[in-house]
Residue frames as a rotation matrix with the C-alpha (Angstrom) as fourth column:
UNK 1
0.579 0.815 0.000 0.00
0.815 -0.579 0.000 0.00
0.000 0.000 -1.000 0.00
UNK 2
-0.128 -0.337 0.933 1.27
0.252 -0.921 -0.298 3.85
0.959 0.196 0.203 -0.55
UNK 3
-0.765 -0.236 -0.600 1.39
0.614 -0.550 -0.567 6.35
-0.196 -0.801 0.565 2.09
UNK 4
0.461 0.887 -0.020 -1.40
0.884 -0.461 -0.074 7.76
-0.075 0.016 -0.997 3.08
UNK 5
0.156 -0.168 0.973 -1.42
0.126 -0.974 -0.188 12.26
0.980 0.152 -0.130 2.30
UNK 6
0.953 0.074 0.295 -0.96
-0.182 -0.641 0.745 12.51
0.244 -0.764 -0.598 5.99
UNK 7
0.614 -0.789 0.029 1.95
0.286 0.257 0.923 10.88
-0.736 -0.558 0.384 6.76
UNK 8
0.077 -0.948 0.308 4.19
0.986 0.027 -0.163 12.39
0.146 0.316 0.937 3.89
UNK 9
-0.036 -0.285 -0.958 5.66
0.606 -0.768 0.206 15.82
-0.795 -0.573 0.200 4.69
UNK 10
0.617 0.369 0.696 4.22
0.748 -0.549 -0.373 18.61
0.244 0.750 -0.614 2.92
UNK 11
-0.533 -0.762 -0.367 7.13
0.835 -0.543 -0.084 21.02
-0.136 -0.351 0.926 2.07
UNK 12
-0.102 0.676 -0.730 5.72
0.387 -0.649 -0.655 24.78
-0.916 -0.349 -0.196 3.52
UNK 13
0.263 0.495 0.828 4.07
0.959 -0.040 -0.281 26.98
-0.106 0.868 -0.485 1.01
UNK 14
-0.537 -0.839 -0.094 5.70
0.813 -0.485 -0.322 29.82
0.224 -0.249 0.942 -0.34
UNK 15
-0.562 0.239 -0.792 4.57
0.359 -0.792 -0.494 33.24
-0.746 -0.561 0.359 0.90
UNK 16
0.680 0.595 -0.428 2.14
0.182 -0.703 -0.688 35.82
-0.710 0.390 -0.586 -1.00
UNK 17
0.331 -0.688 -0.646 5.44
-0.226 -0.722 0.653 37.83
-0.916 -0.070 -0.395 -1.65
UNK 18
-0.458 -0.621 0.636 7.51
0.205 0.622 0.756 34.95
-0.865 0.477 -0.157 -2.96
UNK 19
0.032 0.616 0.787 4.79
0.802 0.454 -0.388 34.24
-0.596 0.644 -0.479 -5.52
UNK 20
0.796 0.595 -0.112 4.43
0.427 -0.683 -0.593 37.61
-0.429 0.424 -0.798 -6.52
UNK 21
0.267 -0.752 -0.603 7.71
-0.543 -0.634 0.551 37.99
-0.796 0.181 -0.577 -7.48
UNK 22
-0.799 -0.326 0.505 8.08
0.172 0.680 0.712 34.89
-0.576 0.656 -0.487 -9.45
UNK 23
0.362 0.884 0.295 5.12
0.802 -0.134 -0.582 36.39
-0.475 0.447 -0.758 -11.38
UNK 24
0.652 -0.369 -0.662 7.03
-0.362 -0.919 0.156 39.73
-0.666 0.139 -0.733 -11.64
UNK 25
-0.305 -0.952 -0.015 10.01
-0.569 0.169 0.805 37.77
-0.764 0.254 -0.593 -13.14
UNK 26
-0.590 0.056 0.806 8.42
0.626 0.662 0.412 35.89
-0.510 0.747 -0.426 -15.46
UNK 27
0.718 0.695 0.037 6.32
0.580 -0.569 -0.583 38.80
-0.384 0.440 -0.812 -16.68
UNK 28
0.516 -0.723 -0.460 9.76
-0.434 -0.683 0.587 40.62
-0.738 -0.103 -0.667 -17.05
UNK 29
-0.095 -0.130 0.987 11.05
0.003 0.991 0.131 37.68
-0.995 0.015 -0.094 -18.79
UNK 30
-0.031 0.451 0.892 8.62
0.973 0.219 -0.077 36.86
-0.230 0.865 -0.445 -21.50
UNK 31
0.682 0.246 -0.689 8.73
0.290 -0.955 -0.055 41.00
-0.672 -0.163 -0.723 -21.55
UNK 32
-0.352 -0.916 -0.191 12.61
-0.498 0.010 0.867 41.45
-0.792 0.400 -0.460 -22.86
UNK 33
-0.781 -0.467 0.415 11.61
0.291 0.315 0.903 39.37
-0.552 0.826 -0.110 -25.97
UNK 34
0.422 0.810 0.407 8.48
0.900 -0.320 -0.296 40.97
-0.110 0.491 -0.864 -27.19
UNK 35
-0.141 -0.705 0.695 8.79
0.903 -0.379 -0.201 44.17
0.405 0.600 0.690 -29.03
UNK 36
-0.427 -0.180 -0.886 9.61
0.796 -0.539 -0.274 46.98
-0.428 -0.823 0.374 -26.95
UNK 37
-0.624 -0.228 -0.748 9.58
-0.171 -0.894 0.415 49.94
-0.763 0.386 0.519 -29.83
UNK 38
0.383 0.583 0.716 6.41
0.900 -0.061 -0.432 49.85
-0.209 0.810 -0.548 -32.75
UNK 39
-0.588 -0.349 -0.729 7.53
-0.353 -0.700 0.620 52.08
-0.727 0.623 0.289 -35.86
UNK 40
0.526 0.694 -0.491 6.33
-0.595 -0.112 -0.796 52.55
-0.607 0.711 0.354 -38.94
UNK 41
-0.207 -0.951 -0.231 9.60
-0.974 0.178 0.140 50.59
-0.092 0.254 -0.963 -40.06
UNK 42
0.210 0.043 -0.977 8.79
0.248 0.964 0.096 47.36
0.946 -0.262 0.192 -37.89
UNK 43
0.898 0.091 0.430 9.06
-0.420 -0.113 0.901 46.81
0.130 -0.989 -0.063 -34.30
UNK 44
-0.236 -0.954 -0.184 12.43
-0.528 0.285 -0.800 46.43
0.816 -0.092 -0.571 -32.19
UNK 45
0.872 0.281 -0.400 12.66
0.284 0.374 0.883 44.01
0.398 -0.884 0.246 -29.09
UNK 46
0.945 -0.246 0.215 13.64
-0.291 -0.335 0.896 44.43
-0.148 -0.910 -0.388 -26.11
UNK 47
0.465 -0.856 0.226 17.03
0.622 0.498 0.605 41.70
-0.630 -0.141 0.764 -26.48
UNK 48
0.461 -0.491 0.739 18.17
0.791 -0.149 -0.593 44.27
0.402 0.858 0.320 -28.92
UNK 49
0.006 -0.112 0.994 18.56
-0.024 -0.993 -0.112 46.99
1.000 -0.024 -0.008 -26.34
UNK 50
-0.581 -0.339 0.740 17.88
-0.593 -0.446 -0.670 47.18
0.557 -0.828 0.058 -22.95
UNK 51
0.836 0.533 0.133 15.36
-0.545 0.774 0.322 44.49
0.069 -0.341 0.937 -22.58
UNK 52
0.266 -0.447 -0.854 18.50
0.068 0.892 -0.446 42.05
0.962 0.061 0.268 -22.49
UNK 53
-0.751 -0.290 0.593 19.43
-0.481 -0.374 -0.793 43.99
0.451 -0.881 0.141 -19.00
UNK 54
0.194 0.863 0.466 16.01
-0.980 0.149 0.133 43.03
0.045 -0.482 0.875 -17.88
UNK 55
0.512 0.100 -0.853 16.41
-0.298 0.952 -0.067 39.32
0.806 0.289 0.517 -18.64
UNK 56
-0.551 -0.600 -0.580 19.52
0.302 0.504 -0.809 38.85
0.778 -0.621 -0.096 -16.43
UNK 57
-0.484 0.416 0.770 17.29
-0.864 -0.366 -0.345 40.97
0.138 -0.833 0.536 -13.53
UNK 58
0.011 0.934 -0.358 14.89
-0.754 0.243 0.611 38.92
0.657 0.263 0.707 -14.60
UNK 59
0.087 -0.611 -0.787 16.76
-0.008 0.789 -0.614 35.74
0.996 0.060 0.064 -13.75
UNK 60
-0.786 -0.491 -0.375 17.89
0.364 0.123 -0.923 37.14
0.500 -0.862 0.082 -10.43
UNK 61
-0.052 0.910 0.411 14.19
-0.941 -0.182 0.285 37.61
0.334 -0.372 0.866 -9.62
UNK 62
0.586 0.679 -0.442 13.40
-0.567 0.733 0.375 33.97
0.579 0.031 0.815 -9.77
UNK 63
-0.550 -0.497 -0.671 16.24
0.481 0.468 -0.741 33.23
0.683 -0.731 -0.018 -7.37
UNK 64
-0.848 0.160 0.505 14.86
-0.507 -0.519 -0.688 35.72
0.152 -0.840 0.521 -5.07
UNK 65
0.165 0.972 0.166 11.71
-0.962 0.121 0.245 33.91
0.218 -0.200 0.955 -5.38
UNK 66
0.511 -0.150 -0.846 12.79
-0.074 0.973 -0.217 30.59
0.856 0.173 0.486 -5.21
UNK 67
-0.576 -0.811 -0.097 14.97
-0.091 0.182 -0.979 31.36
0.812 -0.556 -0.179 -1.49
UNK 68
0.246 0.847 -0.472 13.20
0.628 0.232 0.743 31.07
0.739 -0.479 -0.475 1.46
UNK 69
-0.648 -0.320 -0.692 15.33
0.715 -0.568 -0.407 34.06
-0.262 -0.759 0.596 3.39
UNK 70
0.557 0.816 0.154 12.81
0.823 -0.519 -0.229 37.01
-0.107 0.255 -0.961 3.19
UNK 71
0.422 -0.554 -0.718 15.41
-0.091 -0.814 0.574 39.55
-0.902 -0.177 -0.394 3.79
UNK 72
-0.546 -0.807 -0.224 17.67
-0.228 -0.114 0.967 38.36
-0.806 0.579 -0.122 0.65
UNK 73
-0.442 0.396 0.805 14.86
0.894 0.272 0.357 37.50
-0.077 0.877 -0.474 -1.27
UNK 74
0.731 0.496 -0.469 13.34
0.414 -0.868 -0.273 41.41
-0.543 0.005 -0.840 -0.45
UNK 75
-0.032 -0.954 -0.298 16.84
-0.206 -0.285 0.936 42.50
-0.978 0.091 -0.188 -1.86
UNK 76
-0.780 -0.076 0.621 16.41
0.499 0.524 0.691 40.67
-0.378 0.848 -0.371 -5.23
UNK 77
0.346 0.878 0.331 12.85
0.925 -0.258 -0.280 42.08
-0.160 0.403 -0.901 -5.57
UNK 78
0.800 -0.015 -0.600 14.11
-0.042 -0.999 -0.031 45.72
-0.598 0.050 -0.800 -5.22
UNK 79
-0.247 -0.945 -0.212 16.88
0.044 -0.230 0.972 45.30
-0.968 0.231 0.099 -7.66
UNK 80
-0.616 0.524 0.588 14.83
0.499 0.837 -0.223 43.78
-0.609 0.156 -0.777 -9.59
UNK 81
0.145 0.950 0.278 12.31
0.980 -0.099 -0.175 46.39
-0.139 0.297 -0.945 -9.66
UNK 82
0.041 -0.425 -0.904 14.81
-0.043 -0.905 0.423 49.08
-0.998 0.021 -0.056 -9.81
UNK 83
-0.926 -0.362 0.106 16.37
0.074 0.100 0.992 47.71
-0.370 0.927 -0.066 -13.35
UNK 84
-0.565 0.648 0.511 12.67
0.804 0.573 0.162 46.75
-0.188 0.502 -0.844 -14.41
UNK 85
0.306 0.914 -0.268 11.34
0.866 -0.384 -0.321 50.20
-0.397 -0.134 -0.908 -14.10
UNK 86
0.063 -0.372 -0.926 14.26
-0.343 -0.879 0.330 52.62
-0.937 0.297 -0.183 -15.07
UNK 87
-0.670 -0.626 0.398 14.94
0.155 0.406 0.900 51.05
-0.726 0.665 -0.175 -17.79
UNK 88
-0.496 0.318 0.808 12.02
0.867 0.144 0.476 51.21
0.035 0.937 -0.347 -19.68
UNK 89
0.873 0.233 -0.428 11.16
0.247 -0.969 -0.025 55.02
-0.421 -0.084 -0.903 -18.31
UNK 90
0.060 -0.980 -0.188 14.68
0.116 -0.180 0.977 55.64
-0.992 -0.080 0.102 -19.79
UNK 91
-0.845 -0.232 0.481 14.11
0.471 0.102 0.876 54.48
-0.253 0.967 0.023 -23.18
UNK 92
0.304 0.913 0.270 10.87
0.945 -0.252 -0.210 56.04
-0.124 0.319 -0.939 -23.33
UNK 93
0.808 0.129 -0.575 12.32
0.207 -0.976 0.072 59.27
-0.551 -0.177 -0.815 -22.56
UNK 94
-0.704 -0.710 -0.017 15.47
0.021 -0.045 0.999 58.63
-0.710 0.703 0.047 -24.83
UNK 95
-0.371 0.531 0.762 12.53
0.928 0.184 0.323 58.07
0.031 0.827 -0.561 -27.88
UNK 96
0.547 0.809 0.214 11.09
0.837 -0.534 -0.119 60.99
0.019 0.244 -0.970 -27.02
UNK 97
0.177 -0.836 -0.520 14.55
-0.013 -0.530 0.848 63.06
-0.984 -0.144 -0.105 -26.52
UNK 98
-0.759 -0.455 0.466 15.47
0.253 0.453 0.855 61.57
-0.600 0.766 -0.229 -30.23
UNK 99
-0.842 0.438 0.315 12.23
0.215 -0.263 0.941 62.35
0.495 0.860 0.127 -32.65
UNK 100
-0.552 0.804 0.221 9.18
-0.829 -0.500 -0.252 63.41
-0.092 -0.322 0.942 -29.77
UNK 101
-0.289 0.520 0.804 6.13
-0.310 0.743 -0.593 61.48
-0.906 -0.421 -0.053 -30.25
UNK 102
0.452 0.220 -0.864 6.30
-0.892 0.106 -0.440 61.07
-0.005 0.970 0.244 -34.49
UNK 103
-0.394 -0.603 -0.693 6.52
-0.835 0.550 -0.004 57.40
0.384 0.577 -0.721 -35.43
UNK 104
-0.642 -0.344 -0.685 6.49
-0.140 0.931 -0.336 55.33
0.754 -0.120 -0.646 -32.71
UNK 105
0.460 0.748 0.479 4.48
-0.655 -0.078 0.751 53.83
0.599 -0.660 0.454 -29.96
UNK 106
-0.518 -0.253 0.817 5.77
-0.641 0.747 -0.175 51.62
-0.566 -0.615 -0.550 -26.71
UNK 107
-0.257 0.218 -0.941 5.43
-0.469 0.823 0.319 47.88
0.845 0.524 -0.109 -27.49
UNK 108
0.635 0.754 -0.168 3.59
-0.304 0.444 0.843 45.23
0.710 -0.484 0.511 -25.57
UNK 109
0.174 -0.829 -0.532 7.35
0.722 0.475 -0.503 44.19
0.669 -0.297 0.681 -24.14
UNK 110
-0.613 -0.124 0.780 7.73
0.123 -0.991 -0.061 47.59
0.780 0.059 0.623 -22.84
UNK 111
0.003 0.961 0.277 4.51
-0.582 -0.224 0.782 47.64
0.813 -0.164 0.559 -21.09
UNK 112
0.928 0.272 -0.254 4.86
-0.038 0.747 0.664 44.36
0.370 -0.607 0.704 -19.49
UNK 113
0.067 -0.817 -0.573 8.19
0.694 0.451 -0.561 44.80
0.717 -0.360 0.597 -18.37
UNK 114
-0.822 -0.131 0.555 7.80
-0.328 -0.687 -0.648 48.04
0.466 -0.714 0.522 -16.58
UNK 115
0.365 0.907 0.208 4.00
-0.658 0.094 0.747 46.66
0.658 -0.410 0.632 -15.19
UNK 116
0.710 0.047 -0.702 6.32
0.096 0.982 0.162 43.55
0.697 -0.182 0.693 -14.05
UNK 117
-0.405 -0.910 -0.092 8.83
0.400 -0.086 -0.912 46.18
0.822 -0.406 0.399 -12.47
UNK 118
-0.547 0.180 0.818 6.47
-0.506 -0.849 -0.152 47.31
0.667 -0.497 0.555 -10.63
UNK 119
0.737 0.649 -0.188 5.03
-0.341 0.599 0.725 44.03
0.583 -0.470 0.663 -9.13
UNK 120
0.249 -0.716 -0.652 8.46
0.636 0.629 -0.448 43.41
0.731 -0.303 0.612 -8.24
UNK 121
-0.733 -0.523 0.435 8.59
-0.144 -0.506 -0.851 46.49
0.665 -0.686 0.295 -5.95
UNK 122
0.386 0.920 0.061 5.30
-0.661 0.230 0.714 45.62
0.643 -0.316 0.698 -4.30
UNK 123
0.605 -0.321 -0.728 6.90
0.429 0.903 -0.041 42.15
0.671 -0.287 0.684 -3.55
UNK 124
-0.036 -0.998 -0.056 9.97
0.452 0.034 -0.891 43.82
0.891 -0.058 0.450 -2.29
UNK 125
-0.412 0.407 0.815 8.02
-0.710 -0.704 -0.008 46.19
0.571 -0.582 0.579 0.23
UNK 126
0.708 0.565 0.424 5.86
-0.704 0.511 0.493 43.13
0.062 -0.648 0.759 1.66
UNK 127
0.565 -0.605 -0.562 9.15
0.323 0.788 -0.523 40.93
0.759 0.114 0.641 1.54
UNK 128
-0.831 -0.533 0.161 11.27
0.091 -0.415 -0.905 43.72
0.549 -0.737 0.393 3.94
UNK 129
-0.183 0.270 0.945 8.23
-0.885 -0.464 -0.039 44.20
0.428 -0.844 0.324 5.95
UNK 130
0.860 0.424 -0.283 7.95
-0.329 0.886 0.327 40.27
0.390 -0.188 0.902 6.24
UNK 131
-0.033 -0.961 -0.273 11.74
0.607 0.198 -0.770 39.85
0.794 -0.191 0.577 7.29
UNK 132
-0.659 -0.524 0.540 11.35
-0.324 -0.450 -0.832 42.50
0.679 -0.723 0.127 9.86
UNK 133
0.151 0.669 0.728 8.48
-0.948 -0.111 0.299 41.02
0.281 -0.735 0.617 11.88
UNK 134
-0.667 -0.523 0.531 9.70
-0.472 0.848 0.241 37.23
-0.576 -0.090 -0.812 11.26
UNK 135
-0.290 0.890 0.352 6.28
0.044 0.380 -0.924 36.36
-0.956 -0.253 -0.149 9.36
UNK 136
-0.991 -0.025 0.128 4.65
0.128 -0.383 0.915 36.65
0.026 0.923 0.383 6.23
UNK 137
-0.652 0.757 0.044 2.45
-0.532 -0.416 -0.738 38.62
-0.540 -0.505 0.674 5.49
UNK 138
-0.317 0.645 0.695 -1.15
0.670 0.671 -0.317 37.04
-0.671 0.365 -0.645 4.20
């Protein structure tokens, strides 16, 4: 006969936080290869430019999600969501330094990578206030 569901050890579940970063990172992620820049030309992705920066963040999101220290995984989220948000407020504001608002429009990569830098500071905020009380929050 098997083991019954009580008697094998159920490994804990990961926090709100956690989760919400490994959401953040994989939205970041699949971000970097969609196209960042729509022209009248053709669209550019992200891996051509500054979305490739995002990827490696990206990357060192899903460790942060994937530790189980809150403190070093709050660290990861805020880097995280530093790179994920300047970056694409940067290039927006380089595009618009460079020819204004003739031509082009933000791509869907774009979009979802800053929307995903910005779940990742969320995380990071309920990750340092979960490290300083010893809990997580619900």
């Amino acid at each position: 006969m098997g083991t019954s569901s009580e008697a094998r050890a159920r490994a804990p579940r990961r926090s709100r936080a956690s989760r919400h970063l490994l959401g953040a990172a994989l939205m970041i992620l699949v971000g970097a290869f969609l196209p960042w820049v729509a022209t009248g030309a053709g669209n550019v992705a992200g891996v051509r430019g500054a979305g490739l920066w995002t990827m490696y963040a990206a990357v060192l999101g899903v460790a942060g999600a994937i530790i189980r220290s809150h403190g070093l995984a709050a660290i990861h989220a805020g880097l995280l969501a530093l790179v994920a948000t300047a970056l694409p407020l940067w290039q927006v504001v380089h595009l618009l330094s460079k020819v204004g608002f003739a031509g082009w429009m933000p791509g869907a990569g774009l979009v979802l990578t800053f929307g995903g830098g910005v779940l990742a500071g969320f995380a990071a905020l309920s990750l340092m206030r979960s490290a300083r009380t010893g809990r997580p929050q619900p």
